[in-house]
C-alpha positions in Angstrom: 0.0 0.0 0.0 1.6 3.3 -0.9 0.3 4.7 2.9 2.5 2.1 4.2 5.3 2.3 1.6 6.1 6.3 2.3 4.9 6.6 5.4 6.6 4.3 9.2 3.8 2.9 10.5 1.0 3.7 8.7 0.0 0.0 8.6 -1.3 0.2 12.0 -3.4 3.1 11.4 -7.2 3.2 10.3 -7.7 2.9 6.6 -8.9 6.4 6.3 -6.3 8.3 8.4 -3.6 6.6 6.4 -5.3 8.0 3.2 -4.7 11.0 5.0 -1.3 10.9 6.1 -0.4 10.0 2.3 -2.2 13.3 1.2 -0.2 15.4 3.6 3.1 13.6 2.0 1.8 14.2 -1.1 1.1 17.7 -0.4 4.2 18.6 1.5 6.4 17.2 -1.4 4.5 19.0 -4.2 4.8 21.8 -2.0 8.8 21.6 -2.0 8.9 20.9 -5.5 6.8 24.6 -6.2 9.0 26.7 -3.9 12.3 24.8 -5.5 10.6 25.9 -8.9 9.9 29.3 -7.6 13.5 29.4 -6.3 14.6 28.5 -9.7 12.5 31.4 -11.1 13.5 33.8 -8.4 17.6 33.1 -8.8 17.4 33.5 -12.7 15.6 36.7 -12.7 17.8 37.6 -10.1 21.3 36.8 -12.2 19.8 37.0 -16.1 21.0 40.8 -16.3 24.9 39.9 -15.0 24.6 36.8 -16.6 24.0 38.5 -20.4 25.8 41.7 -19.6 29.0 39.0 -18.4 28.4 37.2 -21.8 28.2 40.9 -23.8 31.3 41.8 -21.9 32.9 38.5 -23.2 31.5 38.5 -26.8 32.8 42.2 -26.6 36.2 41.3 -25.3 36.5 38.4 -28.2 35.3 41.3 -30.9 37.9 44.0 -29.6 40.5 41.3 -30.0 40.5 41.3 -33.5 42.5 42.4 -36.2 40.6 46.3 -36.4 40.8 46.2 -39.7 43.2 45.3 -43.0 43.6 46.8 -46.4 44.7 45.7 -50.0 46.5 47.7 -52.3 45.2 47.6 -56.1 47.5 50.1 -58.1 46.1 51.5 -61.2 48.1 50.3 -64.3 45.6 51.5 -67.0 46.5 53.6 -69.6 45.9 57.8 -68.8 45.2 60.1 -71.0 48.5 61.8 -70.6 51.3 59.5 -69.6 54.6 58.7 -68.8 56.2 55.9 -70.0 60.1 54.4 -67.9 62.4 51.7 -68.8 65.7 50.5 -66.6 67.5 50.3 -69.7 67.7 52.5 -73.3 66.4 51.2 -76.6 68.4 50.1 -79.4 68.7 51.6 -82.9 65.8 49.8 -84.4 63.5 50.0 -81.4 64.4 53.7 -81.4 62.9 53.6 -85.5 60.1 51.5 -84.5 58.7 54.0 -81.7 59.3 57.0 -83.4 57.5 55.4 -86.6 53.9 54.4 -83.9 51.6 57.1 -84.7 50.0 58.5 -81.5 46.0 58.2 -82.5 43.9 56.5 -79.6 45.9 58.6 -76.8 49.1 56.1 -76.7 47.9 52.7 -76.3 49.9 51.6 -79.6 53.1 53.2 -77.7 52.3 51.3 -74.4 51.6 48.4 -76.2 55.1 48.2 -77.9 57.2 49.6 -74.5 55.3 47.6 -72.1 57.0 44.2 -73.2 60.3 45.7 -73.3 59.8 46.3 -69.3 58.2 49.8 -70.0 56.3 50.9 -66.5 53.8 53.7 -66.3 53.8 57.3 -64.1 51.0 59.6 -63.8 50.8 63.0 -63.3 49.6 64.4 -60.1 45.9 65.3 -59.7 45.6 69.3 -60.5 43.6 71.2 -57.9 42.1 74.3 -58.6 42.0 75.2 -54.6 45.6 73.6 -53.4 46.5 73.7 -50.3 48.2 76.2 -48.6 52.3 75.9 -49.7 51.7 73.6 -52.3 53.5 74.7 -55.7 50.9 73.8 -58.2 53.5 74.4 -61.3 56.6 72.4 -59.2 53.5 69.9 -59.1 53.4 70.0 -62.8 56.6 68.0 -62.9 56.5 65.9 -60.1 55.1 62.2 -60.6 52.3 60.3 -59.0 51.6 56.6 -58.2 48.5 55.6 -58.2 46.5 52.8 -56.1 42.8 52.1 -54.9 43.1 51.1 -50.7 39.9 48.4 -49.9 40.2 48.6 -46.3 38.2 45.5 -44.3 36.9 45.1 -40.7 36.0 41.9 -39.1 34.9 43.1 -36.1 31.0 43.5 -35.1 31.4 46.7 -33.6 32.1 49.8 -35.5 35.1 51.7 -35.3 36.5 54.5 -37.6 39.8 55.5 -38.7 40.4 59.4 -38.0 44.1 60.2 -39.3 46.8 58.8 -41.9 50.2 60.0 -41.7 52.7 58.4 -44.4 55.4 57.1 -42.2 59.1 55.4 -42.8 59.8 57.8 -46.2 62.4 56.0 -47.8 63.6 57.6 -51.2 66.3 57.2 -53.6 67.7 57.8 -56.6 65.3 56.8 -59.7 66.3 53.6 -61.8 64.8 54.7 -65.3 67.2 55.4 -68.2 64.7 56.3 -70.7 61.3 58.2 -70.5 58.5 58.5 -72.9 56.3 61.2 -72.3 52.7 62.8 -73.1 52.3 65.6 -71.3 48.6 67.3 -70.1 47.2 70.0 -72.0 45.1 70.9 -69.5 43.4 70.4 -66.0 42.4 66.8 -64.8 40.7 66.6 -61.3 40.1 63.0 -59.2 38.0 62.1 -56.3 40.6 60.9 -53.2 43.8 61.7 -51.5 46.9 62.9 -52.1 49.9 62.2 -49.7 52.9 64.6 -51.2 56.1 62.8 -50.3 58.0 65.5 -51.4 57.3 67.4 -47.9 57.3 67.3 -44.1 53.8 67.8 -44.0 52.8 63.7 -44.5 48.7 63.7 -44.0 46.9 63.7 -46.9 44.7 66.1 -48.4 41.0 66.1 -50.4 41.8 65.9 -54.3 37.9 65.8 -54.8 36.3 69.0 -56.6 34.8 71.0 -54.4 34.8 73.4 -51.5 36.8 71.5 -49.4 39.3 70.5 -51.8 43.0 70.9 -50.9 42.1 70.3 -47.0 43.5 68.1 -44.7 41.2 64.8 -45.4 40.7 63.8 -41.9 39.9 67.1 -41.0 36.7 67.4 -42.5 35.9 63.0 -43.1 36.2 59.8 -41.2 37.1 56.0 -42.8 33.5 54.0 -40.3 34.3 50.3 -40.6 33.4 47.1 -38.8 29.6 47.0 -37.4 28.3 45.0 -40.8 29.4 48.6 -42.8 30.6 48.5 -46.3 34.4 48.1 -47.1 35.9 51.5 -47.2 37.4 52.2 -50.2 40.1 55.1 -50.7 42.1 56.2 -54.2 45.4 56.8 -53.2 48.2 59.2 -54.7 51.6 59.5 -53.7 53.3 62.3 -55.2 57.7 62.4 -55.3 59.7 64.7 -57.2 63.4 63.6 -58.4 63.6 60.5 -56.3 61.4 57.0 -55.9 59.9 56.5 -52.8 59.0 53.3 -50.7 56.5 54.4 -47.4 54.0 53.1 -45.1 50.8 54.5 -43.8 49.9 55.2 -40.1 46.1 54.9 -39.9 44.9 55.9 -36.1 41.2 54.9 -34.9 38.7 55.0 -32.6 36.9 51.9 -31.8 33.1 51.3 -30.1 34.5 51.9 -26.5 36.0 55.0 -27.6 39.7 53.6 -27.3 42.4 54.7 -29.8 45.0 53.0 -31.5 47.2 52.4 -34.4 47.7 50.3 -37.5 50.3 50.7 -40.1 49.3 49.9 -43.8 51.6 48.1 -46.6 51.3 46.7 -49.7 50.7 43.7 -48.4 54.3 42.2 -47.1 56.1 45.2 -48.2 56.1 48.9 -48.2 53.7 51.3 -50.7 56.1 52.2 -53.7 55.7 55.8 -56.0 58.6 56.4 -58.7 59.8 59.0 -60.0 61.2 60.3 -63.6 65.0 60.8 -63.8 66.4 64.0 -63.8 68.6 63.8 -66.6 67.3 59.9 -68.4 69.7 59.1 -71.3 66.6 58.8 -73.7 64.1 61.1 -73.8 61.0 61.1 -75.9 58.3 63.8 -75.4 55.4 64.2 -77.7 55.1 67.1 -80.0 52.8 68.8 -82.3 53.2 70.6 -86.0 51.4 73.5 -87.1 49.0 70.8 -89.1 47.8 69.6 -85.2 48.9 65.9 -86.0 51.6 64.9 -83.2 54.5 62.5 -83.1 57.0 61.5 -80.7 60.3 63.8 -80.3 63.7 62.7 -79.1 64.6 65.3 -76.6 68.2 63.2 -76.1 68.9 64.9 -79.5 68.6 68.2 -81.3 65.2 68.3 -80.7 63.1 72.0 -80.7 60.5 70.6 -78.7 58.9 73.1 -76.6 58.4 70.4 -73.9 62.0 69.2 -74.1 63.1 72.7 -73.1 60.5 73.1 -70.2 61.7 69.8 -68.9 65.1 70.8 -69.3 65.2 73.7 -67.4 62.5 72.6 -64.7 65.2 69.9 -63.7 67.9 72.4 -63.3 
């Protein structure tokens, strides 16, 4: 009997109080089992908030240790409008006849496509802004060079953070390689949306190339990079501008992250420094593209007795 099973001694009690000494039991142990349950209740209500602001705090800590953020380097190896073209080494007699004899319709791309196979690499000409910044030379511009690249900068983290200054750091220049330049100089202004870090100076942050108000400012003076926190990739064109000399750098990119902490990262090229080259000086073959009266154009060898107008600028702009 289940009176006498839970409860000493019920056998030797009436039927009917032993019916109701098993209710009590019954009872009394449903009874524990509601205040456990309520206990139960009680203690997570009581420790859900530091339990899920313990597990945000850890989630949080596993975010911040993450990489902030990485960035590729795509440089920009398509044919300009105006261009200049280097090699490491001069041309021989006949490749000499053969360029001279490419005619220059379709701005060039017959003259890249003969020099690039004989290791021919391409310069640009730096952006031209029609509000530069303060002690910026826009005609010693003119014949400086610019490298070109498109910066895809990537976050992993779920929390948003945003890069607030670059500074090009580690400036390591020397003396250009080229030995022979082909050129097509700009006849006029050409404006691009970006930055410009001018390597030619102290003054290493980079400034707004984009038309507009504000171009010629300091960029991080006026914008912000926000990554991380399921935002798009940033995405940044890039110009490095040297003068005379070829330049490997870096980039220092400080941020803030979601906690309002600061920090640092330096940018490469992947496993090695950003690179920008620059013309030579004096290259021992020089080819600059000229114009007759009749407006048809063709390519003149300023290593010779050329009267180019260009070949005399260049000249004298190099000292």
């Amino acid at each position: 009997m289940l009176a006498n099973r839970f409860l000493d001694g019920a056998k030797d009690l009436p039927p009917r109080k032993r019916w109701v000494a098993l209710a009590v039991v019954v009872v009394l142990v449903m009874a524990g089992a509601l205040v456990a349950l309520g206990w139960d209740l009680v203690s997570d209500t009581w420790t859900a908030k530091p339990r899920a602001e313990a597990q945000r705090d850890a989630d949080r800590g596993i975010d911040l240790a993450k990489t902030p953020f990485t960035s590729t380097a795509d440089y920009d190896t398509s044919l300009p409008e105006f261009w200049k073209i280097v090699l490491d080494r001069t041309l021989t007699e006949d490749e000499q006849a053969a360029l001279e004899a490419i005619p220059l319709d379709g701005a060039g791309k017959k003259v890249w496509e003969f020099l690039r196979p004989l290791g021919g690499r391409l310069l640009r000409y730096p952006t031209s802004m029609l509000q530069p910044p303060p002690n910026f030379d826009s005609g010693e511009a003119f014949w400086a060079d610019a490298t070109i690249f498109n910066m895809n900068l990537f976050s992993e983290r779920t929390s948003q953070l945003s890069i607030v200054d670059m500074r090009a750091i580690n400036v390591s220049c020397r003396p250009p390689s080229a030995k022979t330049v082909v050129e097509f100089p700009p006849q006029g202004e050409a404006e691009y949306p970006g930055v410009l870090f001018d390597l030619t100076t102290k003054d290493t942050a980079p400034f707004i190339t984009d038309p507009g108000d504000d171009q010629g400012q300091p960029y991080f003076s006026r914008r912000k990079i926000d990554l991380g926190g399921g935002t798009s990739p940033g995405a940044l064109r890039v110009e490095a501008m040297v003068r005379g000399q070829s330049c490997q750098w870096e980039i220092q990119a400080r941020y803030r992250d979601s906690i309002g902490n600061g920090s640092e990262v330096t940018l490469r090229d992947g496993d090695k420094p950003f690179f920008a080259e620059a013309l030579p000086a004096k290259p021992e073959q020089y080819w600059v593209v000229d114009f007759l009266p009749s407006g048809s154009s063709y390519l003149s060898p300023c290593h010779e007795a050329s009267t180019a107008i260009m070949c005399t600028h260049r000249a004298k702009a190099n000292g």
